[in-house]
DOLUMMAR-864093 format. One record per residue (C-alpha): x, y, z; residue in three letters. Coordinates in steps of 0.02 Angstrom, whole numbers, plus 50000, padded with zeros to 5 digits. Layout:
<nubas>
<nuba><X>X</X><Y>Y</Y><Z>Z</Z><code>Ala</code></nuba>
...
</nubas>
This chain:
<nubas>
<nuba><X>52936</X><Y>48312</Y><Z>50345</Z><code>Unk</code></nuba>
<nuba><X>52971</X><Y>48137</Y><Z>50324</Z><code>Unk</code></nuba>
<nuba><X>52946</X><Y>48086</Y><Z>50506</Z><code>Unk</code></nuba>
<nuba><X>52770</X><Y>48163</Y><Z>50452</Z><code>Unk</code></nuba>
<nuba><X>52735</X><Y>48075</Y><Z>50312</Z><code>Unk</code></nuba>
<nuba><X>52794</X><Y>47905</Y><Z>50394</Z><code>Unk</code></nuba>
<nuba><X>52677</X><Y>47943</Y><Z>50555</Z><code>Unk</code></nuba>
<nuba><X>52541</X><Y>48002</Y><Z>50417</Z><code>Unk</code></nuba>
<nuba><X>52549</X><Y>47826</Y><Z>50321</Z><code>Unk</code></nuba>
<nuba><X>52550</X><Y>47716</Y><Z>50503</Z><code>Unk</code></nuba>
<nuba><X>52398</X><Y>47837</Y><Z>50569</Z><code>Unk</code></nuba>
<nuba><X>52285</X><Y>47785</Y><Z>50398</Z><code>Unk</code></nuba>
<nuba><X>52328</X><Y>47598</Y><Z>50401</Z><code>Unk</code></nuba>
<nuba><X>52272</X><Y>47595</Y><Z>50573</Z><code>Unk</code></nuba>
<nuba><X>52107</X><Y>47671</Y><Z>50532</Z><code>Unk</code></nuba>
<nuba><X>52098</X><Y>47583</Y><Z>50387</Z><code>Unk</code></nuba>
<nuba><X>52133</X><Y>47408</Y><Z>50476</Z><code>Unk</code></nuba>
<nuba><X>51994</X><Y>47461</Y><Z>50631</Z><code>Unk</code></nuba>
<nuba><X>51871</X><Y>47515</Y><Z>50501</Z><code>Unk</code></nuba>
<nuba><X>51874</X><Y>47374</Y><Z>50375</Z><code>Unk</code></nuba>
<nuba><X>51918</X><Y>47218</Y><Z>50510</Z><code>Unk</code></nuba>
<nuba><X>51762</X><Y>47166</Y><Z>50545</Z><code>Unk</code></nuba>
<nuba><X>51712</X><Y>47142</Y><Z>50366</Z><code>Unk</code></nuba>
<nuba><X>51865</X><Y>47067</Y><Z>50344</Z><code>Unk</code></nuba>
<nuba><X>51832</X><Y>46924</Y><Z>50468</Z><code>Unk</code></nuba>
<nuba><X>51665</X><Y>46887</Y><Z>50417</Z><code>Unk</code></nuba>
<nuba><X>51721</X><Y>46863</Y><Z>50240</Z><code>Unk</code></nuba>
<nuba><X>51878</X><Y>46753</Y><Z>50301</Z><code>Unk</code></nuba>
<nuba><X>51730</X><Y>46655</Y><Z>50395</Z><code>Unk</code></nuba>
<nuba><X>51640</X><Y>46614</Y><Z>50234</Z><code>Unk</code></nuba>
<nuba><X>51799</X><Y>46567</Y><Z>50154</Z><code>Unk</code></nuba>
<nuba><X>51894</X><Y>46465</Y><Z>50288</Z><code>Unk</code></nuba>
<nuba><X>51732</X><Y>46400</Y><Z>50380</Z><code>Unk</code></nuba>
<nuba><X>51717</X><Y>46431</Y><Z>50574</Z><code>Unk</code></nuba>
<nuba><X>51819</X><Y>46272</Y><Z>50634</Z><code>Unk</code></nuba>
<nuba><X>51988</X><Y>46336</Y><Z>50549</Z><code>Unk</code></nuba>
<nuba><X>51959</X><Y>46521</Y><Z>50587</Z><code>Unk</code></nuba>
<nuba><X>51926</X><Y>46460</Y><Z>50769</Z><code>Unk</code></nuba>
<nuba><X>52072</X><Y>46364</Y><Z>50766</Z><code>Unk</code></nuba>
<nuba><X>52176</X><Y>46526</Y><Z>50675</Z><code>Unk</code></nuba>
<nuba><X>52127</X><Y>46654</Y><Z>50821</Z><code>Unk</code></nuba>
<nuba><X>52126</X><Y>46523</Y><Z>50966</Z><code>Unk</code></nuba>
<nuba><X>52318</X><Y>46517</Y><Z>50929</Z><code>Unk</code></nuba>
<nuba><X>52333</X><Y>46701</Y><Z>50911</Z><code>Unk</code></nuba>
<nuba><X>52236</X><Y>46750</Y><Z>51078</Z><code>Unk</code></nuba>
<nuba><X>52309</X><Y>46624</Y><Z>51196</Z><code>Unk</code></nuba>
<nuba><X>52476</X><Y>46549</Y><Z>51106</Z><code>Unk</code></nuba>
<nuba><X>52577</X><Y>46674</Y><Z>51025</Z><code>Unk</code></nuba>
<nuba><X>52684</X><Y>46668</Y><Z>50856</Z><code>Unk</code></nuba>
<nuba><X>52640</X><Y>46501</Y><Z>50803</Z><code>Unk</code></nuba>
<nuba><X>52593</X><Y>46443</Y><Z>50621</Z><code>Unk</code></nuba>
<nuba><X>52416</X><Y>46391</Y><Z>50560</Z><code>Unk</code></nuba>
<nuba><X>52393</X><Y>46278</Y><Z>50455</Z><code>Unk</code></nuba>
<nuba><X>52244</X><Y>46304</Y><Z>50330</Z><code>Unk</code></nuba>
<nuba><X>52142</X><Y>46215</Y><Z>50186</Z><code>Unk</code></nuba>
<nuba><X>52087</X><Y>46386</Y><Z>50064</Z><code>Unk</code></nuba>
<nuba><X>51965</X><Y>46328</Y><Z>49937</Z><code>Unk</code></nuba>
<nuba><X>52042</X><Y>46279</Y><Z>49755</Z><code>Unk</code></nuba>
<nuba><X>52218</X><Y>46272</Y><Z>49830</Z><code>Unk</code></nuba>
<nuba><X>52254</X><Y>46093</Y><Z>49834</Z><code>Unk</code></nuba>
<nuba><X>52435</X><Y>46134</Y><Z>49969</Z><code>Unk</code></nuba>
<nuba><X>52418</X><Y>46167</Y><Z>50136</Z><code>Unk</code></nuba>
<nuba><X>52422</X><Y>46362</Y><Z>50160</Z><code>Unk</code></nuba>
<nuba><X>52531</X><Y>46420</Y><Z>50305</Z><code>Unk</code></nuba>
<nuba><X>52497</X><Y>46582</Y><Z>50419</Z><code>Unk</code></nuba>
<nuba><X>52580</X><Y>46664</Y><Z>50545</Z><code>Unk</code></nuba>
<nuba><X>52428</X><Y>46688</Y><Z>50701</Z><code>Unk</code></nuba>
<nuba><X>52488</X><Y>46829</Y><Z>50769</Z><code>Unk</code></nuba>
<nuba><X>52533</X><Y>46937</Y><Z>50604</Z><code>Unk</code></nuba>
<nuba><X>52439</X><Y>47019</Y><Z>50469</Z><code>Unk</code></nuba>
<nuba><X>52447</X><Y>46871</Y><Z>50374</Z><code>Unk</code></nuba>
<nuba><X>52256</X><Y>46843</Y><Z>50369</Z><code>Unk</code></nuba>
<nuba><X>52235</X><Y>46982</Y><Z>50287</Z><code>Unk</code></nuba>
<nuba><X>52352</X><Y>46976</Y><Z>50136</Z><code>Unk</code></nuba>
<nuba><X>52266</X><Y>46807</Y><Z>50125</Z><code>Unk</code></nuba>
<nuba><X>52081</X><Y>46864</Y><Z>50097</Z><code>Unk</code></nuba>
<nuba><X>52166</X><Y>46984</Y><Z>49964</Z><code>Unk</code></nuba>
<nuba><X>52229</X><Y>46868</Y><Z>49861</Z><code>Unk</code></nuba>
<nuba><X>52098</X><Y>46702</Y><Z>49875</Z><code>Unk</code></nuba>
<nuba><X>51977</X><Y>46801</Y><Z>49959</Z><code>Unk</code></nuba>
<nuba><X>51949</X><Y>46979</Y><Z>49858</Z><code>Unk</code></nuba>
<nuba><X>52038</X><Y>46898</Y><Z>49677</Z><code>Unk</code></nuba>
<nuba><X>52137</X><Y>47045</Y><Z>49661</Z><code>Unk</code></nuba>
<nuba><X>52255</X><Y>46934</Y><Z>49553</Z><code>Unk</code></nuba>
<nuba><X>52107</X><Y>46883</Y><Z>49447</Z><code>Unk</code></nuba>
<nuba><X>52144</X><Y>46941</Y><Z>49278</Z><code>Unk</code></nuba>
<nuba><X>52122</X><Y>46877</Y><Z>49102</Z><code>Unk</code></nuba>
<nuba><X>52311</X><Y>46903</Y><Z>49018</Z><code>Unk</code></nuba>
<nuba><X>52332</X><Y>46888</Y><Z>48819</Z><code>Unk</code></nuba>
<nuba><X>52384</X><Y>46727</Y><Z>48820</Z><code>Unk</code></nuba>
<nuba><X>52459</X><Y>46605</Y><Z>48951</Z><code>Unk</code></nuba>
<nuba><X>52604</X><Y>46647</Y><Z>49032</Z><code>Unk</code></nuba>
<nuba><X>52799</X><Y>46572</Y><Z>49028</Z><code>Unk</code></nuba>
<nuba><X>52881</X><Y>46679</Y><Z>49147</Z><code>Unk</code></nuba>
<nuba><X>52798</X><Y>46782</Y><Z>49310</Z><code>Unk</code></nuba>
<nuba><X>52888</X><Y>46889</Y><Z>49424</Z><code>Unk</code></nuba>
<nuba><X>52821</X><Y>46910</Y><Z>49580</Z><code>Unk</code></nuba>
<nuba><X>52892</X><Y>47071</Y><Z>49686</Z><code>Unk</code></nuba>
<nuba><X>52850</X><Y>47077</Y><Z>49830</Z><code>Unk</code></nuba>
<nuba><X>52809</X><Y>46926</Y><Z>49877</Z><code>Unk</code></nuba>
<nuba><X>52781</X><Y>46916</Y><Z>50041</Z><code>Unk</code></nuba>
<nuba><X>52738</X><Y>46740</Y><Z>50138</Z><code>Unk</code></nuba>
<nuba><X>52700</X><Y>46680</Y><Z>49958</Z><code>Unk</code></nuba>
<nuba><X>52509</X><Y>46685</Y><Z>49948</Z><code>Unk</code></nuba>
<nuba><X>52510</X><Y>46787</Y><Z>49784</Z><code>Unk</code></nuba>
<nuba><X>52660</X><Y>46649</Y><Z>49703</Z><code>Unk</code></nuba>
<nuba><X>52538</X><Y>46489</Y><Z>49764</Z><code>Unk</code></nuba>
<nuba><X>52402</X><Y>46588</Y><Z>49667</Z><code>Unk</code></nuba>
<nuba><X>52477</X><Y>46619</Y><Z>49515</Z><code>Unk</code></nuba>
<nuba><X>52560</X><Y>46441</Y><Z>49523</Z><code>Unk</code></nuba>
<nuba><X>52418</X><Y>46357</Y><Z>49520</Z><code>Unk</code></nuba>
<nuba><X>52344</X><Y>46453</Y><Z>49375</Z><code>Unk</code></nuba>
<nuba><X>52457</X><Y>46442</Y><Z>49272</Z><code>Unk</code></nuba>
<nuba><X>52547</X><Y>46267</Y><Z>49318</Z><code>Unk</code></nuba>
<nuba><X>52677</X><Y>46286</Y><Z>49165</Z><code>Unk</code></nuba>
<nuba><X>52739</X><Y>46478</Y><Z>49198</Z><code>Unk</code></nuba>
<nuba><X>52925</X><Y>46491</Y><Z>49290</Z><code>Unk</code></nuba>
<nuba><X>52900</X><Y>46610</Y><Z>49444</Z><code>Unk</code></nuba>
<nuba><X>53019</X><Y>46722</Y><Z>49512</Z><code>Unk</code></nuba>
<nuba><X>52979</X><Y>46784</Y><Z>49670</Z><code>Unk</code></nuba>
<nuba><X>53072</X><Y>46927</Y><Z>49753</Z><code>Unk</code></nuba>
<nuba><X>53059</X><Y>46986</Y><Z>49959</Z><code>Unk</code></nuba>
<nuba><X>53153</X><Y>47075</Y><Z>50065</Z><code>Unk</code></nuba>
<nuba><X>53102</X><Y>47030</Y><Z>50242</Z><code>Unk</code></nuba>
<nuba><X>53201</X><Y>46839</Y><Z>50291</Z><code>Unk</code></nuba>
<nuba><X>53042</X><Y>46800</Y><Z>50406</Z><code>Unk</code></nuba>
<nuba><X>52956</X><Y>46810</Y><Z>50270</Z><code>Unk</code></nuba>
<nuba><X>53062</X><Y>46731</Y><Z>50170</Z><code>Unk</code></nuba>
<nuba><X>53070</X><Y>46557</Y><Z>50288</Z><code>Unk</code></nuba>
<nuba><X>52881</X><Y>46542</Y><Z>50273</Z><code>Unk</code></nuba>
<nuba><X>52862</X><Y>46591</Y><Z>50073</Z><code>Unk</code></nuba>
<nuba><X>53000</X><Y>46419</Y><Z>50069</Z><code>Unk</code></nuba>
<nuba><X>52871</X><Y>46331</Y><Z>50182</Z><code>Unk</code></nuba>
<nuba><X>52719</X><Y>46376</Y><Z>50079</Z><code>Unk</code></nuba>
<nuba><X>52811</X><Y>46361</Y><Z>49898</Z><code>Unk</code></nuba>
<nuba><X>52893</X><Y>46190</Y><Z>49946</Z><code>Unk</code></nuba>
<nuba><X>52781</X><Y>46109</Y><Z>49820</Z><code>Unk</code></nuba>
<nuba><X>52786</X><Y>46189</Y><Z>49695</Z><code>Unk</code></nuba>
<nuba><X>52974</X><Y>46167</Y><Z>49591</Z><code>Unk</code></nuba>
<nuba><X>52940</X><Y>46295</Y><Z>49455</Z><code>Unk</code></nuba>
<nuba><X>52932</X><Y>46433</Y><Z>49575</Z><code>Unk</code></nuba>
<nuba><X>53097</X><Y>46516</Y><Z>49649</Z><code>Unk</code></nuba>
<nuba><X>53149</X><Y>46637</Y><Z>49782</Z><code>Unk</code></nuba>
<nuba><X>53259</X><Y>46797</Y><Z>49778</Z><code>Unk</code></nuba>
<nuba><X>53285</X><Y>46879</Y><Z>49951</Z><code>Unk</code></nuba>
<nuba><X>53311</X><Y>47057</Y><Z>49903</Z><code>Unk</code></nuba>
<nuba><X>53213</X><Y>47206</Y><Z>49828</Z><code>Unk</code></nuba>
<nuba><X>53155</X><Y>47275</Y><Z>49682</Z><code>Unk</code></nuba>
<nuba><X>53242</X><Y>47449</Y><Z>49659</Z><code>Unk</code></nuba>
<nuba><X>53291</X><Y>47548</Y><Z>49514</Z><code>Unk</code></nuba>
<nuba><X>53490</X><Y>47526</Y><Z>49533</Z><code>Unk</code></nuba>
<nuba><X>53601</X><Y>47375</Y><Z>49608</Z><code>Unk</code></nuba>
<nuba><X>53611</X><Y>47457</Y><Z>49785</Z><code>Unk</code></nuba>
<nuba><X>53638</X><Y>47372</Y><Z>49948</Z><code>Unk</code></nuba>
<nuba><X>53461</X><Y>47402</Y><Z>50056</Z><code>Unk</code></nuba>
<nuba><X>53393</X><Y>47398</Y><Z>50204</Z><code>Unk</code></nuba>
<nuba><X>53213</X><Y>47373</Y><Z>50306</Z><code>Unk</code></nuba>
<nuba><X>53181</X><Y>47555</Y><Z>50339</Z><code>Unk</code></nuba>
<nuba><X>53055</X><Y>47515</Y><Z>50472</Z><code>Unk</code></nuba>
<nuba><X>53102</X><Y>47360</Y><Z>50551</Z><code>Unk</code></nuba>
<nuba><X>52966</X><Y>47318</Y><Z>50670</Z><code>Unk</code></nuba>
<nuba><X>52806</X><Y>47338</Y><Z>50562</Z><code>Unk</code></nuba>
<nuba><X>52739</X><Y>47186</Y><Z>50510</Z><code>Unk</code></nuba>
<nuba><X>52784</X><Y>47071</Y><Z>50370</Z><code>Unk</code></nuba>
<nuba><X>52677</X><Y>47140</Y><Z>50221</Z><code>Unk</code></nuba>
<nuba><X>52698</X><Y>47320</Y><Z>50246</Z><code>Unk</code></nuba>
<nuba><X>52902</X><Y>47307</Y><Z>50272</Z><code>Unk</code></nuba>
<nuba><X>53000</X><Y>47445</Y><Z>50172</Z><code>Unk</code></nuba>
<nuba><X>53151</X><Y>47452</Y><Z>50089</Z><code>Unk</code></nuba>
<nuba><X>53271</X><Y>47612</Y><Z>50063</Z><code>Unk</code></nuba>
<nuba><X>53476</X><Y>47613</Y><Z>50016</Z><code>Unk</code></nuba>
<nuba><X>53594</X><Y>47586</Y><Z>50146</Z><code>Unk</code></nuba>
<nuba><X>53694</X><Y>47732</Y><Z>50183</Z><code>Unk</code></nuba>
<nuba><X>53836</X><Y>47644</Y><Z>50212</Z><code>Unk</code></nuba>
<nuba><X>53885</X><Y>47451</Y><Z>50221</Z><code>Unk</code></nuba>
<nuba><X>53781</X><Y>47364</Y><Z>50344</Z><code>Unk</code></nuba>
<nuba><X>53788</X><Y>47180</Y><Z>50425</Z><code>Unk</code></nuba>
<nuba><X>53621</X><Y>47130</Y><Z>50343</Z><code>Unk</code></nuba>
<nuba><X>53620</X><Y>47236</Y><Z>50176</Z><code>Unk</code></nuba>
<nuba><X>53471</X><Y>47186</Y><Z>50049</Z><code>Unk</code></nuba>
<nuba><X>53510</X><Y>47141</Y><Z>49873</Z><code>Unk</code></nuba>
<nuba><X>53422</X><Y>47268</Y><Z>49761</Z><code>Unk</code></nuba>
<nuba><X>53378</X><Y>47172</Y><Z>49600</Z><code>Unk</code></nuba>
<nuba><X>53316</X><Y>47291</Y><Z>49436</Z><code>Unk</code></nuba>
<nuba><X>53227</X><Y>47220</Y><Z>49301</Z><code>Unk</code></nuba>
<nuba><X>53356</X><Y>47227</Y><Z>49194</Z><code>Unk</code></nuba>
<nuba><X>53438</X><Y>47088</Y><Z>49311</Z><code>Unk</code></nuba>
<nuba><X>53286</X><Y>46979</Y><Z>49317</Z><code>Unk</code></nuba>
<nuba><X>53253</X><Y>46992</Y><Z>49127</Z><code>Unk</code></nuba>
<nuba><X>53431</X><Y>46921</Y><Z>49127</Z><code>Unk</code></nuba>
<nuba><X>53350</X><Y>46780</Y><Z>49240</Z><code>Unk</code></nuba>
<nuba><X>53194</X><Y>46751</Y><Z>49139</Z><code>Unk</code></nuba>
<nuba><X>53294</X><Y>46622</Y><Z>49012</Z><code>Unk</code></nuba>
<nuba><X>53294</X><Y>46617</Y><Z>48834</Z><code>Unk</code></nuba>
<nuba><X>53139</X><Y>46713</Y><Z>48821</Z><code>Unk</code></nuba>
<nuba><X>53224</X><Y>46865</Y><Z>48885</Z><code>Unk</code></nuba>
<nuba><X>53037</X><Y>46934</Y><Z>48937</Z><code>Unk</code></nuba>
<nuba><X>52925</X><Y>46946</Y><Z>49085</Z><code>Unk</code></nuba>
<nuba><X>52749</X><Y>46915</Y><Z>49018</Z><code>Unk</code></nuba>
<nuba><X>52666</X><Y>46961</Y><Z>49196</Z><code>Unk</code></nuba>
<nuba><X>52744</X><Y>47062</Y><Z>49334</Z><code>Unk</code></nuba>
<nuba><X>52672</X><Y>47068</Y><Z>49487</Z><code>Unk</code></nuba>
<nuba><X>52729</X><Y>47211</Y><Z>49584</Z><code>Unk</code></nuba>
<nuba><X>52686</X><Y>47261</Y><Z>49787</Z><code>Unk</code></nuba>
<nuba><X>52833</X><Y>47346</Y><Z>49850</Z><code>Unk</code></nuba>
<nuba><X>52779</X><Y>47467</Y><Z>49972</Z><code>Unk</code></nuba>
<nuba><X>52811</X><Y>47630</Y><Z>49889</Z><code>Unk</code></nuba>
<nuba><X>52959</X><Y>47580</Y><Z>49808</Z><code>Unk</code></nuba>
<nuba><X>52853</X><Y>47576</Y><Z>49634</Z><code>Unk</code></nuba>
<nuba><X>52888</X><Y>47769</Y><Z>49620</Z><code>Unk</code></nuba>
<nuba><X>53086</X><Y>47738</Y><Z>49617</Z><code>Unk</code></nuba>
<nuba><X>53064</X><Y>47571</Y><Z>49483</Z><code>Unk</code></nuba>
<nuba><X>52963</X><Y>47693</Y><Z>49378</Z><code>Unk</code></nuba>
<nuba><X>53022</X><Y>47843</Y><Z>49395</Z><code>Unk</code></nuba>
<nuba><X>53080</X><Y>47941</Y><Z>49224</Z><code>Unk</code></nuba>
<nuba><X>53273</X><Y>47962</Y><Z>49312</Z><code>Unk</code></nuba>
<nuba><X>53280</X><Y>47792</Y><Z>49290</Z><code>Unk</code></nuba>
<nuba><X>53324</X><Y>47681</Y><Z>49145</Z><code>Unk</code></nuba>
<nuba><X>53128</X><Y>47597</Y><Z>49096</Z><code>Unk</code></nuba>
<nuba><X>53191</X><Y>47502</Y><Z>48940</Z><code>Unk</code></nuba>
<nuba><X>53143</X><Y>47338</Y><Z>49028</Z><code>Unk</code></nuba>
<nuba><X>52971</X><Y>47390</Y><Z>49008</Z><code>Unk</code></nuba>
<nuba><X>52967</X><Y>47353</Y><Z>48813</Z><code>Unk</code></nuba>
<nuba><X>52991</X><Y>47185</Y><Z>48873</Z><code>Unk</code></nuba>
<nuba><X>52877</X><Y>47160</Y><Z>48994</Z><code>Unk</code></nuba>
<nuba><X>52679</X><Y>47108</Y><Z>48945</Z><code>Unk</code></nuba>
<nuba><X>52588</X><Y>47133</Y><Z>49065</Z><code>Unk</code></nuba>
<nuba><X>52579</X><Y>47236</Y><Z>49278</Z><code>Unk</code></nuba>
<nuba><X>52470</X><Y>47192</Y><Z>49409</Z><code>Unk</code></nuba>
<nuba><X>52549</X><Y>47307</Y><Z>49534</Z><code>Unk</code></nuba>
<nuba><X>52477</X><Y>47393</Y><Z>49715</Z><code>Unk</code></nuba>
<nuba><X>52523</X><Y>47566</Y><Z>49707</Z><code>Unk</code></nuba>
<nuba><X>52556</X><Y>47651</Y><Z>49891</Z><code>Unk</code></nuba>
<nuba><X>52545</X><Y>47853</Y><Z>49869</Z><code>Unk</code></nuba>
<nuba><X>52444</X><Y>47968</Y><Z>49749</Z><code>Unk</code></nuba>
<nuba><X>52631</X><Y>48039</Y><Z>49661</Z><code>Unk</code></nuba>
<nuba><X>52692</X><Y>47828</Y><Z>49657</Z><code>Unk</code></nuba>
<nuba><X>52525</X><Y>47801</Y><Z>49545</Z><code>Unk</code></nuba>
<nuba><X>52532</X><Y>47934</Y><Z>49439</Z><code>Unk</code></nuba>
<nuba><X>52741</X><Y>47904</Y><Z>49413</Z><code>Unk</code></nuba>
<nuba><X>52673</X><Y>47702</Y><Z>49352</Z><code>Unk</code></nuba>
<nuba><X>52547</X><Y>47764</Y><Z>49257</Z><code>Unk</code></nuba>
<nuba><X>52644</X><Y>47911</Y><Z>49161</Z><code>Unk</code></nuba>
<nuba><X>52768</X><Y>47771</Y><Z>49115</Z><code>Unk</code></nuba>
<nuba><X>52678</X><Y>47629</Y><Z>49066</Z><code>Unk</code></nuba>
<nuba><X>52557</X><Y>47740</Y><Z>48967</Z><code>Unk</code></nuba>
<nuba><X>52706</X><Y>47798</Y><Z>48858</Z><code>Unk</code></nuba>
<nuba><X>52744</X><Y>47627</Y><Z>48826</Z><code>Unk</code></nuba>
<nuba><X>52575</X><Y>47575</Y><Z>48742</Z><code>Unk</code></nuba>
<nuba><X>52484</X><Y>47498</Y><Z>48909</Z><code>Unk</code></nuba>
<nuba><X>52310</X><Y>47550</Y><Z>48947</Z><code>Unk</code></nuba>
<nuba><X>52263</X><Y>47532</Y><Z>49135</Z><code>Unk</code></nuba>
<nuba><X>52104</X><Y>47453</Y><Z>49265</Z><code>Unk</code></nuba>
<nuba><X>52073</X><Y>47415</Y><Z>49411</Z><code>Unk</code></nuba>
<nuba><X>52087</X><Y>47221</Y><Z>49495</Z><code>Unk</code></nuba>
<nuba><X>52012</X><Y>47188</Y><Z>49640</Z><code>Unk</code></nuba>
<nuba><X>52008</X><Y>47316</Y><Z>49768</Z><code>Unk</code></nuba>
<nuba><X>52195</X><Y>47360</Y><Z>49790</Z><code>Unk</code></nuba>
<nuba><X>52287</X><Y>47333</Y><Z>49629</Z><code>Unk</code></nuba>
<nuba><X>52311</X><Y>47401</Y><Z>49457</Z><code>Unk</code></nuba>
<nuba><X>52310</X><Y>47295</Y><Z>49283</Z><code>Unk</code></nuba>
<nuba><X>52424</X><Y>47346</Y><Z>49143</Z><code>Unk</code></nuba>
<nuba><X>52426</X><Y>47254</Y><Z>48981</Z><code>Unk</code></nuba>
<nuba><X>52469</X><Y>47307</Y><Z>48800</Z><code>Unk</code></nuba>
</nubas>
């Protein structure tokens, strides 16, 4: 069954990514202008895994991407589609961004809100090395390499060679070379200062949002949290987030085209 399930989830994205791609490059062609999305699939076709180097409008750092991953795509989500475009209750101190990928969603939220503390969170090291790259200029934003998860477990990439923004984390069954650092809220509350509250957490953690949530777990971190923007990855891992938040006062609706906003 869960062979099924994984071969299931890899069979959709792949429709998915046929089905939507050339929308998806016509809109990155309005948005990067036809010099740097020459430049962007001139080094994917003919040079390999090399890094791009882009100008995204409002964004006043260079932007790096990876040419021959699915970073273009996680790129158009976030300056492209908005999805992190919401209005929040009041300015926020202290974001958590899980999830974070090659840091597109961190520079975002960075540069909206210029005085928040950022604490990212990822799993995958590649990753990691070019969310450092990208986030270099920006001091009040800081790196975990681990995983959200609902107890302090050693992890592990369950599926190793997809690419970087779909990459999956489940417990190690036993102690391994590389082991992941899972981090629970509870442990980045403990990181968020004196405040002792997360007033936006951004969450994209590919599935592992029904474990975080889930009612065997301890959700007392969510009285201090103010507001979710979070991508949820399975019918049962949306209605889990939703069943808790709900009991805790949120009301829910949609962001974009991929993600769902929580706020008291």
């Amino acid at each position: 069954m869960k062979m099924t399930r994984k071969r299931t989830r890899r069979t959709l994205w792949t429709w998915r990514r046929v089905r939507y791609a050339p929308r998806l490059y016509a809109n990155l062609l309005a948005l990067l202008g036809i010099k740097q999305m020459a430049r962007l699939f001139g080094r994917r076709l003919f040079f390999g895994r090399r890094l791009v180097d882009l100008e995204v409008p409002g964004i006043p750092t260079t932007v790096y991407c990876r040419a021959d991953d699915a970073d273009h795509w996680v790129l158009w989500q976030i300056f492209g589609e908005s999805d992190l475009d919401v209005e929040l209750p009041e300015d926020p101190k202290v974001i958590v961004d899980g999830g974070a990928n090659v840091g597109y969603s961190s520079i975002y939220l960075a540069n909206r809100y210029p005085q928040a503390r950022i604490i990212a969170v990822e799993p995958d090291p590649d990753n990691c090395s070019l969310f450092e790259k990208n986030l270099s200029p920006y001091p009040n934003v800081g790196l975990l390499r681990g995983a959200l998860w609902p107890r302090r477990r050693s992890l592990r990439i369950e599926n190793p060679r997809a690419e970087g923004w779909v990459m999956r984390v489940e417990e190690a069954p036993h102690p391994v070379e590389k082991c992941i650092p899972g981090y629970t809220l509870g442990d980045l509350l403990a990181r968020s200062g004196d405040e002792g509250y997360i007033d936006l957490l951004k969450m994209d953690i590919e599935g592992a949002e029904e474990h975080v949530f889930s009612e065997a777990t301890d959700l007392a971190w969510l009285e201090q949290v103010g507001s979710i923007l979070i991508e949820t990855h399975s019918s049962r891992g949306r209605k889990t987030v939703l069943a808790a938040t709900r009991a805790q006062g949120f009301s829910v609706r949609r962001s974009g085209t991929e993600y769902l906003f929580l706020t008291r």
